[in-house]
C-alpha positions as CSV (number, residue, x, y, z in Angstrom):
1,X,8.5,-1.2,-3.0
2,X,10.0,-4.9,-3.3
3,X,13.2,-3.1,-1.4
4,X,10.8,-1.9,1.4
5,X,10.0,-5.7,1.6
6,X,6.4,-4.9,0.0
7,X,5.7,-6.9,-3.8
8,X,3.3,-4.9,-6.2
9,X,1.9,-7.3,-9.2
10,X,1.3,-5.9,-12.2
11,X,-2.4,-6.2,-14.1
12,X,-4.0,-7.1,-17.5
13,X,-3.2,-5.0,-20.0
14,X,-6.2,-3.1,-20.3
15,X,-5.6,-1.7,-17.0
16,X,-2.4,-1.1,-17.1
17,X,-1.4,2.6,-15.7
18,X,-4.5,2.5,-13.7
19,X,-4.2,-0.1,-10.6
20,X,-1.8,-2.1,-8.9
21,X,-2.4,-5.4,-6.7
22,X,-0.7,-6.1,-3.3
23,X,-0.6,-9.5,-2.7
24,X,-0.3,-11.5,0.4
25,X,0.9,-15.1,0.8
26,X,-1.1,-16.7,3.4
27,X,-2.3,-14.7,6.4
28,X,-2.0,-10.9,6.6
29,X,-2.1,-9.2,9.8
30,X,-3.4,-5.8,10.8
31,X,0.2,-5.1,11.2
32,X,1.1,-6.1,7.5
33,X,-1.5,-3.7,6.6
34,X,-0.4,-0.5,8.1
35,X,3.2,-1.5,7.2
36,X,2.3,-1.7,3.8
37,X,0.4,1.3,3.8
38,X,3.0,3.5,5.4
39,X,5.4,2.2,2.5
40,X,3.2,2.7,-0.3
41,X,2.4,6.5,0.9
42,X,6.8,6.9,1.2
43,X,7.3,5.5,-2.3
44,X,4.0,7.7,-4.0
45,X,5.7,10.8,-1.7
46,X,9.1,10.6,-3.4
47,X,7.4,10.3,-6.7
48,X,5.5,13.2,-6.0
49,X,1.9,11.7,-5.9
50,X,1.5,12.5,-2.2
51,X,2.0,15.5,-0.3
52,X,1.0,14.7,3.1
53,X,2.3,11.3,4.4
54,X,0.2,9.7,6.9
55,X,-3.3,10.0,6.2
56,X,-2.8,6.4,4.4
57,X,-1.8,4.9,7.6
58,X,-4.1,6.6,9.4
59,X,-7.3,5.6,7.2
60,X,-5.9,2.5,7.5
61,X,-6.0,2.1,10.9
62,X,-9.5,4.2,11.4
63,X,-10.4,0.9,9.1
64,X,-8.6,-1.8,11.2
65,X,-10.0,-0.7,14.8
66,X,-13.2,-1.2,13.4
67,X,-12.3,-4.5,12.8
């Protein structure tokens, strides 16, 4: 992800192999969001944890029109 310009933090260790964070410096926009999104579905894709791309994106902007 940190070469698709996105930076995924790592958690306590009691979680670990369950979540991720995404982290934001300062503002994020609606844009950062669905850029973000459409990343993270690409990466989990090529690692085979998503068949369909898009549906991330598209929640995401369902969520984001709403806003």
């Amino acid at each position: 992800m940190k070469v698709r310009g996105v930076i995924i933090a790592g958690v306590k260790e009691r979680l670990k192999n369950n979540i991720f964070r995404i982290g934001c410096m300062g503002n994020a926009t609606g844009r950062d969001v669905l850029s973000t999104a459409q990343q993270l579905e690409i990466v989990l894709n090529k690692r085979g944890y998503v068949d369909l791309l898009g549906a991330g994106t598209e929640a995401a902007t369902r969520v984001l029109d709403r806003a």
